[in-house]
Structure formats: structure tokens, C-alpha cells
KEVO-953094 format. One record per atom (N, C-alpha, C, O): residue in one letter; x, y, z; residue number from 0. Coordinates in steps of 0.02 Angstrom, whole numbers. Last residue first. Layout:
BEGIN
{site "A",{X,Y,Z},NUM}
...
! end
This chain:
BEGIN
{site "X",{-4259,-8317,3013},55}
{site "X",{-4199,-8365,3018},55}
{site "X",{-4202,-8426,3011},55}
{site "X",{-4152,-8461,3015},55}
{site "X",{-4285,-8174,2895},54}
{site "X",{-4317,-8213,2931},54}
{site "X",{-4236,-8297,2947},54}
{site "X",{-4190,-8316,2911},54}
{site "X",{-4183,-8114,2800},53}
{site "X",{-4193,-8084,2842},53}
{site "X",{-4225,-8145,2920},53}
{site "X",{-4199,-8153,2975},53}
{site "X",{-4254,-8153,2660},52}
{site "X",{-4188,-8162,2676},52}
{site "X",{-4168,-8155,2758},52}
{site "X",{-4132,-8201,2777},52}
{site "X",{-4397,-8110,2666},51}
{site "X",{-4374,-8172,2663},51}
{site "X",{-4288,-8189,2719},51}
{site "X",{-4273,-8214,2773},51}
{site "X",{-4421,-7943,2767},50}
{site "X",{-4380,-7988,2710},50}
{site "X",{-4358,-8061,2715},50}
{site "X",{-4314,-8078,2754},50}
{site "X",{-4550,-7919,2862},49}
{site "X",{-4481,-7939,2849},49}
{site "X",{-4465,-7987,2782},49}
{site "X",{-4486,-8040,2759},49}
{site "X",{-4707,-7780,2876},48}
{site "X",{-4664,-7841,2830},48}
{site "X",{-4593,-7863,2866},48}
{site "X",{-4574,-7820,2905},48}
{site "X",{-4736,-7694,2949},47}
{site "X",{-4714,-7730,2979},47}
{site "X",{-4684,-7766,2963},47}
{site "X",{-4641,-7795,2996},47}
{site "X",{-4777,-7600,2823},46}
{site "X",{-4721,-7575,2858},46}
{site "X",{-4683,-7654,2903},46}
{site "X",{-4624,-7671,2896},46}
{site "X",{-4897,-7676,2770},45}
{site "X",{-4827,-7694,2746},45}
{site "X",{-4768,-7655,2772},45}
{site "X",{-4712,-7668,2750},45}
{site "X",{-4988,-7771,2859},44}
{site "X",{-4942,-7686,2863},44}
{site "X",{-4886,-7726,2834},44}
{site "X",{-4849,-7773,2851},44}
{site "X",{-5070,-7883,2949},43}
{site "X",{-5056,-7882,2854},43}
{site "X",{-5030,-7805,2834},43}
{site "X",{-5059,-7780,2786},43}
{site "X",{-5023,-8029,3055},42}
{site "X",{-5012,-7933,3053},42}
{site "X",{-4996,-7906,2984},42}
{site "X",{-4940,-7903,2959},42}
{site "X",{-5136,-8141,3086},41}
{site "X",{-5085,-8115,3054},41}
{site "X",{-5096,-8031,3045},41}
{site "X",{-5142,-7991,3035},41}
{site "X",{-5174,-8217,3243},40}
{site "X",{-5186,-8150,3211},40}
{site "X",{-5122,-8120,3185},40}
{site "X",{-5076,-8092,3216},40}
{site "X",{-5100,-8292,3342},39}
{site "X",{-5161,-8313,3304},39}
{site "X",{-5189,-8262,3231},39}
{site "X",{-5219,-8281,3180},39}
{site "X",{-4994,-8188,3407},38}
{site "X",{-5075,-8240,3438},38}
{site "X",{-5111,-8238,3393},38}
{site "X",{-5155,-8194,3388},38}
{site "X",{-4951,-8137,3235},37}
{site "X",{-4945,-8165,3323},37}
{site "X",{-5026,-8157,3351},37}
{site "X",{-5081,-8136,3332},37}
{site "X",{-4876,-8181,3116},36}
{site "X",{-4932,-8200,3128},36}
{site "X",{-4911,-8208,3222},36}
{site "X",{-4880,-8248,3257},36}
{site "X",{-4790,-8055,2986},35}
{site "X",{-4794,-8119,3056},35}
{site "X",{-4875,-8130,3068},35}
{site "X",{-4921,-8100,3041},35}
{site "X",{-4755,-8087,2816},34}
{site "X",{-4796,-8063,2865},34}
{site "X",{-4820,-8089,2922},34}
{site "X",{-4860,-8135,2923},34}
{site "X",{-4630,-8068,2721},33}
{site "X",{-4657,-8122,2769},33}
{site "X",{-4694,-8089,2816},33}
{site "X",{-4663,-8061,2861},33}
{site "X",{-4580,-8061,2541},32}
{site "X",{-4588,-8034,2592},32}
{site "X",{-4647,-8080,2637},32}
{site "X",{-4692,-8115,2612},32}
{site "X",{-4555,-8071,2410},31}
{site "X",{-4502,-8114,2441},31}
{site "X",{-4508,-8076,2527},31}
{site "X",{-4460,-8065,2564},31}
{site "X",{-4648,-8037,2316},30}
{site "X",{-4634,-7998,2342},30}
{site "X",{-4549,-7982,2392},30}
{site "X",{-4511,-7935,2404},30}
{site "X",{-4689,-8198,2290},29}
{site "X",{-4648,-8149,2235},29}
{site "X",{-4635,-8079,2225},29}
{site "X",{-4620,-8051,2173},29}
{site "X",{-4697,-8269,2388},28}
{site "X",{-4650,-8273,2362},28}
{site "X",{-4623,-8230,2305},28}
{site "X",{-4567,-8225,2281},28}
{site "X",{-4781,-8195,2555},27}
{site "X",{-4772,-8194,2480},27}
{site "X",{-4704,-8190,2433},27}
{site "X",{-4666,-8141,2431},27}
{site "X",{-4815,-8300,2671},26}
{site "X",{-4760,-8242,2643},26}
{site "X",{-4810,-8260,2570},26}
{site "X",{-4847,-8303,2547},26}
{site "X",{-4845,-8296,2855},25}
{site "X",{-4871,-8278,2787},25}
{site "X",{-4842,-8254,2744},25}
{site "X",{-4830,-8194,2748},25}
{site "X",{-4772,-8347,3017},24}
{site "X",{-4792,-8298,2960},24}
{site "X",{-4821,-8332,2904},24}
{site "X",{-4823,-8393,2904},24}
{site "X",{-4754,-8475,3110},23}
{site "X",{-4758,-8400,3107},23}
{site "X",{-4772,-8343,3066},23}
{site "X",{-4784,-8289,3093},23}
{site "X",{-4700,-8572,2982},22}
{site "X",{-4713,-8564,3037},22}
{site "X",{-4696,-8476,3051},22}
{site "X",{-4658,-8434,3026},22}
{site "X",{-4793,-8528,2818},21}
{site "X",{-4715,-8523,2833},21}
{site "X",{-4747,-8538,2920},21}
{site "X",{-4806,-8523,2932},21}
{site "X",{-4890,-8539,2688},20}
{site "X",{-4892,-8556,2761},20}
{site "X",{-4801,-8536,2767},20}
{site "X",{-4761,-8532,2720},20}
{site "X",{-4897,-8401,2547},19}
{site "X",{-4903,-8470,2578},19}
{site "X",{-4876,-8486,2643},19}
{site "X",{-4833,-8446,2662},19}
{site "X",{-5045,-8295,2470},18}
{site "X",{-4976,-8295,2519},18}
{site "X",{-4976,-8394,2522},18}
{site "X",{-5019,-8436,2509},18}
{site "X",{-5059,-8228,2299},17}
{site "X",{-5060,-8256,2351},17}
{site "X",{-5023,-8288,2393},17}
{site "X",{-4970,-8313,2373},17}
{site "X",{-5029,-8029,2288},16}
{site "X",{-5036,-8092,2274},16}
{site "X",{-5044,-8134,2321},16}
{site "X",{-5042,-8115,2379},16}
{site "X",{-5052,-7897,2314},15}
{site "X",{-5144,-7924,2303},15}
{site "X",{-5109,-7987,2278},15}
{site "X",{-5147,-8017,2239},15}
{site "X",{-4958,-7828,2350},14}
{site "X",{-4953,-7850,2258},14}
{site "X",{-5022,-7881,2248},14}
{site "X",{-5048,-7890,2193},14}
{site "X",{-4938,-7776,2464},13}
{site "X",{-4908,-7742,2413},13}
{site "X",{-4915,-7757,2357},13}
{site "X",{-4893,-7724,2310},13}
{site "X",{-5045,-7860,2545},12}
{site "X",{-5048,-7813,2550},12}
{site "X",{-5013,-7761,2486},12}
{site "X",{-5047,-7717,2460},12}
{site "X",{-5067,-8027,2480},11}
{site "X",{-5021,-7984,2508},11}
{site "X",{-5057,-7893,2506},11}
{site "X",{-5094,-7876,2459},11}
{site "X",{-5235,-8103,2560},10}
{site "X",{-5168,-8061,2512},10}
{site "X",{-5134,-8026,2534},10}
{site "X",{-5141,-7994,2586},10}
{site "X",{-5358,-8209,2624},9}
{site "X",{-5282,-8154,2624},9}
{site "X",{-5242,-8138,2562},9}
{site "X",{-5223,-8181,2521},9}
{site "X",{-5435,-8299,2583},8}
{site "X",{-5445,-8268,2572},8}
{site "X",{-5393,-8201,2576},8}
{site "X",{-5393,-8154,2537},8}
{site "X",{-5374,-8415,2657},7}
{site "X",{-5375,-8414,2551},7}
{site "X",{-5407,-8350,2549},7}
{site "X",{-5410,-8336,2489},7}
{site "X",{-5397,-8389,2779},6}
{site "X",{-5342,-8394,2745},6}
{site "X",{-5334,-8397,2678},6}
{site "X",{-5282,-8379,2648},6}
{site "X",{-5540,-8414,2794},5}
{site "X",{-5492,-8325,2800},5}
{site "X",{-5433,-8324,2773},5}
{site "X",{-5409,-8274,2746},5}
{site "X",{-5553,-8527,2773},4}
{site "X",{-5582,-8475,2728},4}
{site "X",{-5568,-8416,2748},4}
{site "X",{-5585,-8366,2716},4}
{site "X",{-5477,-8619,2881},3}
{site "X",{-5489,-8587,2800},3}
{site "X",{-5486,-8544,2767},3}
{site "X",{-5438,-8519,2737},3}
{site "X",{-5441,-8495,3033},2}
{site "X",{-5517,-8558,2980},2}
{site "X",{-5467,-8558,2913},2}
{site "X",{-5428,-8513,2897},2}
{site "X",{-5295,-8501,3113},1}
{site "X",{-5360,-8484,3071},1}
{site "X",{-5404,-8499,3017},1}
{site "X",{-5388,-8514,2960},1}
{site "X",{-5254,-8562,3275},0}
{site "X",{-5257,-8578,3204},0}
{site "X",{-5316,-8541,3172},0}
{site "X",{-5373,-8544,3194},0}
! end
């Protein structure tokens, strides 16, 4: 799990907006894009991004 204060501190990478909890990832709703989070450590490349729609 990551502190707080790293977490209010993240942004999306494509719009600098702010993200919300999803299990496993970080999305931003008004990009409609989900940034994974493995071991503990979210992956903020918007190449890696997946599409809302996309996630199961």
C-alpha cells in the first residue's frame, strides 16, 4: 500500500488530472484511462495505459 501523500500527489500523466482508487490501478475518469499498479508501485507511462472499457 502507498502512503497518502504520494497518492494525492499523482497525476495523470496525459491531462495532469486527478486519479481515483480502482483495485489494481489508478484511473483517470476523464481521460477514461487506468494505470496498473504492480508490486505496490504504480506504472505512470501513458504507453502502458489501458482503456477503462478494456479493464474486466
Amino acid at each position: 500500500m502507498m502512503e497518502h501523500w504520494v497518492r494525492e500527489a499523482l497525476r495523470c500523466p496525459a491531462c495532469r488530472g486527478q486519479l481515483t482508487d480502482r483495485p489494481g490501478h489508478l484511473v483517470c475518469p476523464p481521460c477514461r484511462l487506468a494505470y496498473p499498479i504492480r508490486e505496490g508501485i504504480p506504472v505512470m507511462l501513458a504507453g502502458r495505459a489501458v482503456a477503462l472499457e478494456d479493464l474486466p
